[in-house]
C-alpha positions as CSV (number, residue, x, y, z in Angstrom):
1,X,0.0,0.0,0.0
2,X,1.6,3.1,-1.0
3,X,0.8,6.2,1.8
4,X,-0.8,9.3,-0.2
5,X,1.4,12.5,-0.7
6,X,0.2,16.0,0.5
7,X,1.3,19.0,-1.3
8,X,3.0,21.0,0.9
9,X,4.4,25.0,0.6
10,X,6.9,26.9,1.8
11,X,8.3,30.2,2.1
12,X,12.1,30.8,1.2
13,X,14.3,33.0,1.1
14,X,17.4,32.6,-0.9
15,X,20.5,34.2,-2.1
16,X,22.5,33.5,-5.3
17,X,25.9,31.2,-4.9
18,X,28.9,33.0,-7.2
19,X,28.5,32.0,-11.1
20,X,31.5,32.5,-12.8
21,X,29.5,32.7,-16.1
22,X,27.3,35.6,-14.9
23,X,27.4,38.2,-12.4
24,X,24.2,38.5,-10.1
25,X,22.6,42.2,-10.1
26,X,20.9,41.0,-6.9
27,X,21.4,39.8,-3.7
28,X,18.5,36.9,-3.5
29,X,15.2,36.9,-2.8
30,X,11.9,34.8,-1.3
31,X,9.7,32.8,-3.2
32,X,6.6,30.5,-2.6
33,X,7.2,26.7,-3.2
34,X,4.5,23.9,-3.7
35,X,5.7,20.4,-3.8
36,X,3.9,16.4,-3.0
37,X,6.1,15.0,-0.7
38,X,5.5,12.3,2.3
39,X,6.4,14.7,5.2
40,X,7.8,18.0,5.3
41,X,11.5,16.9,5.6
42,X,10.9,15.5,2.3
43,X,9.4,18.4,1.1
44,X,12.0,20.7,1.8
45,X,15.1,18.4,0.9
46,X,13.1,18.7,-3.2
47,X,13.4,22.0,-2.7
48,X,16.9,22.1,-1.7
49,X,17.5,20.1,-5.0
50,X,15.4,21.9,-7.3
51,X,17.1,25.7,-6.4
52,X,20.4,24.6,-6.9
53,X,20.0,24.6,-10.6
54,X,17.3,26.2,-11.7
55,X,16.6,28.9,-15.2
56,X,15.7,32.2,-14.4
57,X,15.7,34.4,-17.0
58,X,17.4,32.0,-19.5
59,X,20.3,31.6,-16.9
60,X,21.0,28.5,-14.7
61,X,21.4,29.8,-10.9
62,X,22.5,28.0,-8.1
63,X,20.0,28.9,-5.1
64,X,21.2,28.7,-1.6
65,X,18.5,28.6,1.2
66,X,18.9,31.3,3.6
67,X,15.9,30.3,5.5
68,X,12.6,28.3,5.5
69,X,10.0,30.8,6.8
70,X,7.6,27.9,7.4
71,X,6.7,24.0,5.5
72,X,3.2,23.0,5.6
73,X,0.2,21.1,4.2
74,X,-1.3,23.1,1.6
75,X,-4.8,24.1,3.1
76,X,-7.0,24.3,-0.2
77,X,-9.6,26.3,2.2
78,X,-6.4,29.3,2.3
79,X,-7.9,33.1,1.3
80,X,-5.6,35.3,-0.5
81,X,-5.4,38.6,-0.7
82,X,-7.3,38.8,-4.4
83,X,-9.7,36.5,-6.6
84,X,-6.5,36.7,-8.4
85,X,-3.9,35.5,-6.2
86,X,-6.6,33.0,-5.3
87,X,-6.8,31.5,-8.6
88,X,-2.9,31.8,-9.7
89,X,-2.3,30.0,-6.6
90,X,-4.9,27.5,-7.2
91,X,-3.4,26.6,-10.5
92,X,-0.1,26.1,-9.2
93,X,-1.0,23.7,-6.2
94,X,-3.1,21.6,-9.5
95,X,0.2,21.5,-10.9
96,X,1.7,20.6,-7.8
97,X,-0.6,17.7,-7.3
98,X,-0.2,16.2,-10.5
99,X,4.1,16.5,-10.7
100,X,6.9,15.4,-8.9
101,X,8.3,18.5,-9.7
102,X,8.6,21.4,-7.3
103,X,6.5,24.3,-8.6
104,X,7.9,28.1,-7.6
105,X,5.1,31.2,-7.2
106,X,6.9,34.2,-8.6
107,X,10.3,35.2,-7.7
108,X,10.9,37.9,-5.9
109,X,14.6,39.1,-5.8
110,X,16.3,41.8,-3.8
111,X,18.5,44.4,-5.3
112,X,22.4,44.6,-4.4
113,X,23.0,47.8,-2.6
């Protein structure tokens, strides 16, 4: 019998690890992850894996976790701030359900000083 996997999200923030091929214009940044896993130590150990080579903006970065604001069960019952944000979200936790893939909300990046 094979135990059912919850989609769980996370908040994260991130900075960018040095790439020799391209230099960063920012610092790092927090972004919303959605990802079926067993248990949340699963959960964020995919993440992990997923930001350290991802394609933003046609460019491979490696991500390093700064922190894990939280990692939880996706509550589908969850009101965002707009119909909008309520539907984007609902799309991406769809996705979510039906991948093994870790799905990212939109990145938001912090500007070097």
């Amino acid at each position: 019998m094979t135990a059912e996997l919850d989609v769980y999200w996370s908040s994260v923030e991130f900075h960018f690890a040095a790439n020799p091929d391209h230099e960063n214009t920012h610092k790092g940044g927090f972004v919303y992850c959605f990802v079926r896993a067993f248990d949340a130590r699963t959960a964020i150990q995919k993440i992990e894996e997923a930001m350290e080579e991802i394609e933003l903006d046609g460019i491979t970065q490696n991500l390093m976790i700064l922190k894990v604001d939280f990692i939880q069960v996706y509550d589908e019952d969850t009101d965002w701030e707009t119909k909008e944000q309520n539907e984007i979200i609902d799309e991406i936790v769809l996705l979510a359900k039906n991948s093994d893939e870790v799905i990212f909300d939109v990145f938001h990046l912090y500007e070097e000083e």
